[in-house]
N, C-alpha and C positions, 0 to 999 in steps of 0.2 A: 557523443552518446547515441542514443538509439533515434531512426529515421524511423517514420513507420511506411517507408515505401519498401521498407528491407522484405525479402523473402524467403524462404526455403526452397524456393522454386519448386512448389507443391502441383503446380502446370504441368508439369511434366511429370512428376508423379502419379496423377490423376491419369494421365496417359498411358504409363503403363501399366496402369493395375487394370484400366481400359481394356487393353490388349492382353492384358492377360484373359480378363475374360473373355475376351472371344476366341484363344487359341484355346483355352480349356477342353472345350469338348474336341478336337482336334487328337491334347493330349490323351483326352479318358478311351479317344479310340485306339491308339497307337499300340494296341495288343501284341499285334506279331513282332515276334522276334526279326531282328536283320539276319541276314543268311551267316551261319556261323559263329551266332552267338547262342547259347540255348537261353531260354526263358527263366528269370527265375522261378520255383516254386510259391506257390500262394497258402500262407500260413495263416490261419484262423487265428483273428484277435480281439478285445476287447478294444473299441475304437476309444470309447470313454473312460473316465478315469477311474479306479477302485471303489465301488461302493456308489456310483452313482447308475442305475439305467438310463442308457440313451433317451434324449428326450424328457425325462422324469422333471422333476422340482424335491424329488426326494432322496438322500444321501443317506447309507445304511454302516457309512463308515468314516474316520476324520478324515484327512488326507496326510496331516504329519504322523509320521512311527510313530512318537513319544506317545498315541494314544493306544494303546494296547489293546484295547477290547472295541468292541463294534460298540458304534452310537447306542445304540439299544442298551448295552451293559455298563455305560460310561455314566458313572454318577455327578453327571457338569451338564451345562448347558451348553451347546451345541450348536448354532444353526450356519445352515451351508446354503452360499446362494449359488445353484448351481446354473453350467452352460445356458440351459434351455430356459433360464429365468431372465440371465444376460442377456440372453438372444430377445425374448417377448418384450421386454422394458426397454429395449434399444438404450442401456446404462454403458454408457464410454467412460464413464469417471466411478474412481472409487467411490465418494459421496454419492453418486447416482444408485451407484451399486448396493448401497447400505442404506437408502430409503428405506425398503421394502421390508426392514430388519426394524420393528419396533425396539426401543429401548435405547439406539443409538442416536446422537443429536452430534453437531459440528460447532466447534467454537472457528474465532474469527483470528487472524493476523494482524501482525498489523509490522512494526519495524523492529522493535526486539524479541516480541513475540513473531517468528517468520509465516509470513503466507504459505500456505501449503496445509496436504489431507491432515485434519485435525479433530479426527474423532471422541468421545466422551462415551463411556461403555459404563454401566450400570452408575450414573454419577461422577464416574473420575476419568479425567485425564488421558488420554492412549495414545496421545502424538510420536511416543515413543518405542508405541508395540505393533507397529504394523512390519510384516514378515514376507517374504519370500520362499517360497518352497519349504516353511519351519524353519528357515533363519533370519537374525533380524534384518529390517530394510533401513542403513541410517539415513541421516539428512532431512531437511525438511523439502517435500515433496509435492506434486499434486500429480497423481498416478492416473493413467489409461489403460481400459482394459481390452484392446488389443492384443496382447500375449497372454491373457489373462483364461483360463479353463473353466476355475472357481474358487469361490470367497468362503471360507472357513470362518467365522467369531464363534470366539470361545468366551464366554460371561462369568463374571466373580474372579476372584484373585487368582491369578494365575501366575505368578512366577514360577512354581516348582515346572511349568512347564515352558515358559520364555525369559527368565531371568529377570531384572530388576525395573521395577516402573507399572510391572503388568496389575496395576492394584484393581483393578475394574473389566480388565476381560484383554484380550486380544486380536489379531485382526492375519489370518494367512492367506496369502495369495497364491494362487497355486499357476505356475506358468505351463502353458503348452506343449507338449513333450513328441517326438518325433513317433511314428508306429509305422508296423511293417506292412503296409499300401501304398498304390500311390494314387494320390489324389490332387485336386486344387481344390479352393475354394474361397470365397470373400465373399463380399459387397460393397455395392455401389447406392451411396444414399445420397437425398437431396433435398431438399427443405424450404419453408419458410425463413426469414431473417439469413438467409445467403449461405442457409448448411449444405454443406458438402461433406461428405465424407466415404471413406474408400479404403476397403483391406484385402490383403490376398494372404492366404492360408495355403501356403504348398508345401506338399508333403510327398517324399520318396524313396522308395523305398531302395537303398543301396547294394541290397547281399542280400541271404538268408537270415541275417543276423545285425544289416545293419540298416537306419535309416536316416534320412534329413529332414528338418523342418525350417520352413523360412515364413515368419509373417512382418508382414508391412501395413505400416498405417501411413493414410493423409489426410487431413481434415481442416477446414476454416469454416470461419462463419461470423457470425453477430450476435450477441446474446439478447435471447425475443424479450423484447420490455424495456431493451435499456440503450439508453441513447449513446453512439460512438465507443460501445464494448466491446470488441473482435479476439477473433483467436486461430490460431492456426499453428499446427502440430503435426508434425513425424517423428514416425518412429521404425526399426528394423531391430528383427528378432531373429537368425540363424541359429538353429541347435543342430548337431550331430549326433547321433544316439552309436554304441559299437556294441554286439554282442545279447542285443536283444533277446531274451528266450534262453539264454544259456547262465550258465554261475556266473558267471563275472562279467559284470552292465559300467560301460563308462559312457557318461554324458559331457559335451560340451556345449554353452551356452553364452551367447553375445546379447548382449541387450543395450539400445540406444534410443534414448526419447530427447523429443528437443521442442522446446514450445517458446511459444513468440504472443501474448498476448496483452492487453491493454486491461493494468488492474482498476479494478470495481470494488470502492472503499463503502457501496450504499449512500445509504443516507443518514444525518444526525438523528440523533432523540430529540424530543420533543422537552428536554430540561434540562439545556446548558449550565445552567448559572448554581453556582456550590446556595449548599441553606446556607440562609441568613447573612447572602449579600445583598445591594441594592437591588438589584436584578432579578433577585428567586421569585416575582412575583408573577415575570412572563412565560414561567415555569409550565407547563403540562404535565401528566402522569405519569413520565418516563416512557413512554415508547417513541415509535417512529414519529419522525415531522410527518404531517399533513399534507404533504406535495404529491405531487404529479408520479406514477411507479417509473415514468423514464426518464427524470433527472438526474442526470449525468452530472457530479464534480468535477470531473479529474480534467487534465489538460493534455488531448493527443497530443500536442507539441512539445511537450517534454516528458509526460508518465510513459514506462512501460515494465514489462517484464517478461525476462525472459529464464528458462531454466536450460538445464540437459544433462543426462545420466549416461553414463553410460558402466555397462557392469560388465564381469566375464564370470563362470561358473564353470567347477570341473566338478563334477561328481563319479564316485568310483564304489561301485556293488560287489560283494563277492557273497555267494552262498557257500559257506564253510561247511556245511551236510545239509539233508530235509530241513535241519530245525532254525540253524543258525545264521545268519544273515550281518556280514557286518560292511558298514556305507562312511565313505568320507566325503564330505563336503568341504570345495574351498570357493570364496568367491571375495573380487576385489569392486570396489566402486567406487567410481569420480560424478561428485555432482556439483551443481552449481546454482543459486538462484540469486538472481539480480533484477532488482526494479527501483525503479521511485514510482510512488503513488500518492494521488492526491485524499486527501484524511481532511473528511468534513466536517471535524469534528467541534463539538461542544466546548472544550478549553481550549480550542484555536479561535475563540471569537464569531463563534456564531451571534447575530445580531437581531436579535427581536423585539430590540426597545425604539423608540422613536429618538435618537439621536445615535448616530453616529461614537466607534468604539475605536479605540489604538491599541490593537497590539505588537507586545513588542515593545522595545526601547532602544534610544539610540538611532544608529543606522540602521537597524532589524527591524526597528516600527513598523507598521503597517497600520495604514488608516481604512477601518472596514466601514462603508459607508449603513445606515440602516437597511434591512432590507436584503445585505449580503454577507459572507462569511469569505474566510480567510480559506485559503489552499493549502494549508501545512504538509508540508514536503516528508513523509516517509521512506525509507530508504535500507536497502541492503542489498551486501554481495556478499557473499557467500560462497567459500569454496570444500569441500568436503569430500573427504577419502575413507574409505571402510573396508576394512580383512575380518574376513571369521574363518574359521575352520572350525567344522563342527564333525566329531567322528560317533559312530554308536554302531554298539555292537546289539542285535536284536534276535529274538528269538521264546522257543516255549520248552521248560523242561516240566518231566513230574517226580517229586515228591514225595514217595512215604501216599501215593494216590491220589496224590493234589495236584492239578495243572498249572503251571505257569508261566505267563506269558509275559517276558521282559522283555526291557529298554534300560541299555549300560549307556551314558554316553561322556564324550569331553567337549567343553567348547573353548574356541580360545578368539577372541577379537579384539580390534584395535581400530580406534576411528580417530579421527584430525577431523577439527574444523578450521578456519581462519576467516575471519566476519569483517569487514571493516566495510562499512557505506560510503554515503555521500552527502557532500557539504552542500546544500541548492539555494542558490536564491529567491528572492519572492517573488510571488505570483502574480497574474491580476485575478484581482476575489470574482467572487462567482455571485451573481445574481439567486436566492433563495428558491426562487419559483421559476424562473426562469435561468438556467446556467446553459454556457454555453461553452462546450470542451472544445470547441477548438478556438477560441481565446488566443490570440499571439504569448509567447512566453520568448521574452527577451532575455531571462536571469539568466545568471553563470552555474554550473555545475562542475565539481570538480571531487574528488577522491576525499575521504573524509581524514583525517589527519590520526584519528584512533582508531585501532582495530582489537581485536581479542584473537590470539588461537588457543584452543583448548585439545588437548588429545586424554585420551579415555583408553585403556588398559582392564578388559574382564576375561577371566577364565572361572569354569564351571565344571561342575561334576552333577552329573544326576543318577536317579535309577529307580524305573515307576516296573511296578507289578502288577499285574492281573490276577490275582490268583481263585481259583473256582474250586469250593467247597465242594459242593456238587449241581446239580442240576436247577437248583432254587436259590442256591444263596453262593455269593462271588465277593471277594476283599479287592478293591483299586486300592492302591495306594502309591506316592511317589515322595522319594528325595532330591533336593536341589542344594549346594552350594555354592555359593559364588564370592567371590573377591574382585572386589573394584578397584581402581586406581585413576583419580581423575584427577588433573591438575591443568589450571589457566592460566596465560600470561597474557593481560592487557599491556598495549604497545601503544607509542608514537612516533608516526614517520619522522626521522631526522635525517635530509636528501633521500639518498637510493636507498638508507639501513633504516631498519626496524631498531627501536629503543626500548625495551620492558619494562614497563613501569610498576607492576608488582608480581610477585606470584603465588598465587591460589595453590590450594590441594584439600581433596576431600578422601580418605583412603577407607574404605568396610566392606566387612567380610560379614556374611549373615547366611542362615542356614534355613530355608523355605521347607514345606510338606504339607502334603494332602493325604486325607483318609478317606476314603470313600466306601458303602458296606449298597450291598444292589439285591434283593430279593426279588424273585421273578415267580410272581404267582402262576403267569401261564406262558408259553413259549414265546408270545408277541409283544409279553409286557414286561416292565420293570417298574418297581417303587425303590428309590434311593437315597441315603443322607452322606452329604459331603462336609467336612470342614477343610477348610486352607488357607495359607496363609502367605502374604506378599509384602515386598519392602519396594521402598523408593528413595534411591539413591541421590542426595543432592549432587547437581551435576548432570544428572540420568542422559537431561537432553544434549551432554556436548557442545553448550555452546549454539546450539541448534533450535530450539525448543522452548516450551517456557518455562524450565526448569534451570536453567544457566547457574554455574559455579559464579560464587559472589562474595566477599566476606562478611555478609550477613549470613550466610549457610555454609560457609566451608568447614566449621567445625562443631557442625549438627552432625547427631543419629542418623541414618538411613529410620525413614518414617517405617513403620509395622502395620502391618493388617491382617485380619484375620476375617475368614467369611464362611458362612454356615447355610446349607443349599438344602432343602428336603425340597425332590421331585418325583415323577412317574412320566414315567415313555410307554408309549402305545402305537404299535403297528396293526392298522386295522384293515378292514376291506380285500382280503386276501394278502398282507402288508404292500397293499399300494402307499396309503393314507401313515404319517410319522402324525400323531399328537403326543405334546409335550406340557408340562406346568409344572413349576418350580415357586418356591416359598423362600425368599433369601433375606438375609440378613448380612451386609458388612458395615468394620467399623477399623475406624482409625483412630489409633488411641493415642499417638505420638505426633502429632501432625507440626508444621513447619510454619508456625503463627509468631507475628511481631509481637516484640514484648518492648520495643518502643520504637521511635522512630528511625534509629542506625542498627536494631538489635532482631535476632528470630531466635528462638527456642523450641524444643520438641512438647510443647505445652495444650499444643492443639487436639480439639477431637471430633470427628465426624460420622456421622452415622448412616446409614441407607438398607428402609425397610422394603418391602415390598412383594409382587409376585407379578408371575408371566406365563402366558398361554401361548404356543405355538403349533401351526399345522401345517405340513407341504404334503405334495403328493397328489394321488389322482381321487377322488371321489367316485367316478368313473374310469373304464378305457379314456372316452373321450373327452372327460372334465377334470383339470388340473386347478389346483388353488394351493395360495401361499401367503404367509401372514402370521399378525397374532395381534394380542396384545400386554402391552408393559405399565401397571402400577409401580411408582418408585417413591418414597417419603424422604426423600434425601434432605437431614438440616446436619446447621452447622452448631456438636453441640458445646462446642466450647471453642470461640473463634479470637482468642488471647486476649491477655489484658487490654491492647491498641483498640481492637476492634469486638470488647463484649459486648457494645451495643447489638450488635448484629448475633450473638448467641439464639438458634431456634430457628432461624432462616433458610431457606430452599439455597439448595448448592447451584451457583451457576452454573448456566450451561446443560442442566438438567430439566426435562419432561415430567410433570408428574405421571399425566398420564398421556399415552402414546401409543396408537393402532396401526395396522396396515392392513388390507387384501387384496391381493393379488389374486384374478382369475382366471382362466380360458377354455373356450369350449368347441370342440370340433365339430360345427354344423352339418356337416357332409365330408366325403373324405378331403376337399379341394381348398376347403373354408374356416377357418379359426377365426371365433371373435369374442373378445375381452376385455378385460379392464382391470385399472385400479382405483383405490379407495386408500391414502392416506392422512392423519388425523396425529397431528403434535400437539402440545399443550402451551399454556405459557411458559415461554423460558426467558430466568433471567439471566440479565449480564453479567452483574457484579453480588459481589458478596453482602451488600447491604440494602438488593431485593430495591435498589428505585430508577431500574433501567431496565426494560425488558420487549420481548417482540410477544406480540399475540398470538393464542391461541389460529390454528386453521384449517382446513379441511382441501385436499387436494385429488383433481379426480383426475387420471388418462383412460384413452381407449386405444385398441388396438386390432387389428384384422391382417391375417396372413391369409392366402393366396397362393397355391401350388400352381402352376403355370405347368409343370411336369415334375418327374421326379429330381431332375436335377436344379430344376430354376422356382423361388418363389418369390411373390411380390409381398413385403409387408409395409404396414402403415402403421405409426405410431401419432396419436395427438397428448402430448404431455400438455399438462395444466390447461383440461379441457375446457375448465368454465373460464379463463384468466385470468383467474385469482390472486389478488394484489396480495402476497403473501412476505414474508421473512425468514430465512432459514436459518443467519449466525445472527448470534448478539455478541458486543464487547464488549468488554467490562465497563469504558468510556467512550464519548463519541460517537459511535454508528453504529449501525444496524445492517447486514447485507441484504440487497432486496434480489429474491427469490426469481429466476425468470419465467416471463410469461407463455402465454400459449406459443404451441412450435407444433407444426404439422411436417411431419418426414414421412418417407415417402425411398423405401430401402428395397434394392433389389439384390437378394443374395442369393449363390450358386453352390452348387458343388458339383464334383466331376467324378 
């Protein structure tokens, strides 16, 4: 199994992103032509992407086609975390990156549920709608943004525009794209708790028409707060870009991330013991144990995990005249995630009574003395392949004097998973207050004897409209359909062959749509009301996810949603400043509730009220700010006959209420200095609201530094005050704990 002497040999990584920068300015002189080559021409370009100004916190457009009209005229909510928000927040991680985005919160992994980004978007679920360039991303994941430009969420039901699962919003990642200059660029960062990290951004320009981009990451470190949690990560991102500037654009793209870290299960709740056993009496309030924020469970000598993706991506443009514009997308992907981790959890025998507990029976017993808790071994491998081809024909015709601006498109994809973990022996337990991971671990580990592969079969149709009445009043509106086809086979090894031991199938076809009506009292504003509506396909997550085919749901409805948005967009301040606020309502009227202990039915209903204020953009030239805030009433209003106790209940995983701001202010031309300001609510774990993490308030600062116009120094201190915080809850068991203060300390260049 896994050493943790193992490398990626990130030393020599380190090295040459070293070296690159210091050839950089070298390269940025290298102007003259060799004798007999002429120079190429230098063509004027937008360096950044559509709709966002250099530099900015504000985006005046989506970045996927499907959105036809500018953010301003789009009856949805919106918000874009762009470049210059990544760069100030020093955000490497998707999660990082979605802080800053009130309303979003992160549930937790665990072994069927897979570790990896697990976001929760207006109350539901989104493990399965996070995107790539507007397609989907499968697998269960934990993504860097290294290749990453900017982060697109879209809030409220979204299918008609990413297909099935998106009941609560979605998530696009927008990757790095080649332009016609050449440059270098990266950083070099350094840290507290042993960070390092290190990227090169080179960019060049091949022809008139054509160019490359290549970014690399390296990074290790220690997670600030927690005792024997490391990580370390590369990654290499090669794009080709052909015909830049002309009708017909082909892109090619490679992408490969590989991470090597030691997982971090947190800590238990504070109320192991089920009501009304002997035991509920050493019970607490459901949140976190009381211990120390850098108690470490797990066991370096046997936990670890490791992932790695690797994708390819062809994309091919053509403009058919002025108007028309039609793009095929193909992109294939292998990933993979594999760990065991230690789960400190509450029905693995956590021990808080004054004698001594056995779990276990047989040869599996384990005798947990008072005082300590049991290591229950979580586990999974995970192999996973993903094809989409996504094609759309785009463009604006008019009408009898009516403008229109469409999106025709087709999608067709197909994913494999094949899951099977590991069988591990027992541990030695871990001391409560004091644990200690590096503990010898003597047990056997071996291949687990069951696995599952499930493959998943969708193709879609859509076609959203823009259409503008005249000058004040504009109709959005879009169609989706989709067909599913998802079928599982649970298996057991017998020698070298796989034996199927049943097979699953979930097969629906359902038809999505939004209406959106946008009235624009003055050129900077919009007031708008949208309805729409989303399904969630049992199955959705492949095998992958927490939605897994079962035959408790394999011949269930695709669950329905429907959601109702009145908002107003404002661009103010000459439109430096986007302000936003939206009034929503969704509801699930069919939802996927037991109706007894081997049974589910479409019986279930859920509801989520609320509203959200958002702002980016400059206040000033020199003053940028970003944020908002998110009220949510999220209950469960009919949570089946199994579990009606719990009818009225806050949905896990959910925020009631939830802030962010993000600042920065240029003191001089040479000096930026900033901060932020976030604030989450209590959120619970489970659906019967008696586990949950505390409410808390999180501050960073940060100050950049021009050294010159190519080199500046910046500093980030995330969780300035070290606030012993929590950021996932699980429905049982633990709580993740949040890390602590981290002072970096990043010098980045461009050439």
């Amino acid at each position: 199994m896994k050493a943790r002497n193992e490398s990626f040999r990130l030393n020599s990584l380190f090295v040459a992103i070293c070296g690159a920068m210091l050839v950089a300015p070298v390269m940025a002189q290298t102007t003259t032509p060799s004798p007999g080559v002429s120079a190429l021409p230098t063509i004027p370009v937008e360096a950044s992407p559509e709709g966002v100004a250099e530099g900015s916190f504000k985006a005046d457009r989506a970045a996927s086609t499907k959105y036809v009209a500018p953010l301003l005229d789009t009856p949805k909510t919106v918000s874009v975390i762009t470049q210059e928000m990544i760069k100030e927040t020093n955000a490497t991680s998707l999660q990082e990156v979605l802080r800053g985005t009130p309303g979003i919160t992160f549930g937790m992994g665990e072994g069927g549920t897979p570790e990896g980004d697990h976001p929760f978007i207006r109350g539901f679920d989104s493990i399965n709608n996070v995107l790539i360039d507007g397609v989907r991303d499968p697998s269960s994941q934990s993504r860097d943004m290294f290749n990453v430009e900017r982060v697109d969420v879209t809030k409220g039901a979204d299918s008609v525009y990413n297909g099935g699962g998106a009941v609560g919003g979605s998530i696009n990642l927008v990757q790095k794209a080649p332009t016609l200059e050449n440059s270098i660029g990266g950083s070099l960062g350094l840290g507290t708790d042993k960070y390092k990290r290190a990227t090169v951004d080179l960019n060049r320009q091949l022809g008139e028409t054509s160019a490359f981009r290549l970014n690399l990451l390296g990074a290790k470190g220690d997670v600030a707060g927690r005792n024997g949690v490391d990580y370390e990560h590369l990654g290499v991102a090669p794009t080709l870009a052909l015909g830049i500037g002309t009708p017909t654009r082909v892109t090619v793209g490679y992408y490969h991330y590989q991470t090597d870290d030691m997982p971090d299960y947190g800590i238990p709740y504070n109320n192991p013991f089920a009501a009304g056993t002997a035991n509920a009496r050493f019970n607490g309030d459901g949140g976190p144990l009381g211990v120390n924020r850098d108690n470490f469970y797990g066991l370096k000598g046997r936990d670890f995990r490791k992932t790695q993706v690797d994708s390819g991506t062809l994309k091919v443009e053509h403009d058919i005249n002025d108007r028309f514009t039609f793009s095929n997308t193909t992109r294939y992907t292998e990933s993979s995630n594999d760990y065991i981790a230690s789960n400190p959890g509450d029905s693995s025998g956590l021990n808080i009574t004054n004698a001594p507990i056995t779990i276990g029976t047989g040869a599996a017993a384990v005798l947990v003395p008072s005082g300590f808790l049991n290591r229950n071994a979580k586990s999974r491998n995970s192999e996973s392949q993903g094809f989409i081809n996504a094609t759309q024909l785009r463009g604006t015709v008019n009408t009898g004097g009516l403008k229109h601006s469409l999106a025709v498109g087709f999608e067709y994809a197909k994913d494999k998973v094949n899951s099977r973990g590991y069988t591990v022996g027992a541990a030695p337990v871990a001391n409560i207050l004091n644990p200690n991971p590096n503990d010898a671990y003597t047990g056997t580990i071996t291949r687990a004897t069951a696995g599952t592969r499930t493959e998943a079969e969708t193709k879609s149709v859509y076609i959203f409209d823009s259409l503008e009445l005249n000058p004040q009043w504009s109709i959005n509106a879009g169609l989706r359909y989709d067909n599913y086809d998802t079928h599982a086979s649970p298996y057991s090894t017998v020698g070298a062959a796989l034996a199927p031991t049943a097979f699953l199938r979930s097969k629906n076809d359902f038809l999505n749509y939004q209406a959106g009506v946008v009235y624009k009292p003055a050129a900077n504003g919009s007031i708008y009301v949208n309805y729409a509506t989303a399904s969630n396909q049992p199955g959705i997550s492949v095998g992958d996810g927490t939605d897994s085919l079962a035959l408790t749901n394999q011949d269930l409805d695709a669950e329905r949603v429907k959601s109702l948005e009145l908002g107003t967009k404002w661009d103010v301040l000459d439109r430096r400043l986007s302000l936003t606020g939206a009034i929503f309502h969704i509801e699930k009227t069919n939802a996927k509730v037991a109706t007894s202990a081997t049974t589910m039915a479409n019986v279930g209903e859920q509801r989520v009220n609320g509203f959200e204020l958002g702002f980016a953009g400059n206040i000033s030239p020199a003053w940028k700010v970003y944020g908002g805030y998110v009220y949510q009433d999220a209950k469960l209003a009919n949570a089946g006959p199994v579990n009606a106790a719990f009818n009225g209940n806050q949905f896990p995983n959910t925020a009631e209420n939830s802030a962010s701001l993000w600042t920065s202010y240029k003191l001089i031309p040479q000096l930026t200095l900033g901060g932020g300001l976030f604030y989450v609510d209590k959120v619970w774990g489970n659906t019967a609201n008696t586990k949950y993490t505390p409410s808390y308030v999180r501050l960073d600062a940060y100050a950049d530094y021009e050294i010159n116009k190519n080199v500046s120094l910046q500093l980030n201190v995330q969780n300035l005050t070290d606030k012993r915080y929590f950021d996932r809850a699980f429905t049982t068991h633990m709580v993740s704990v949040a890390p602590g203060r981290q002072v970096i300390l990043t010098a980045n260049f461009k050439y």
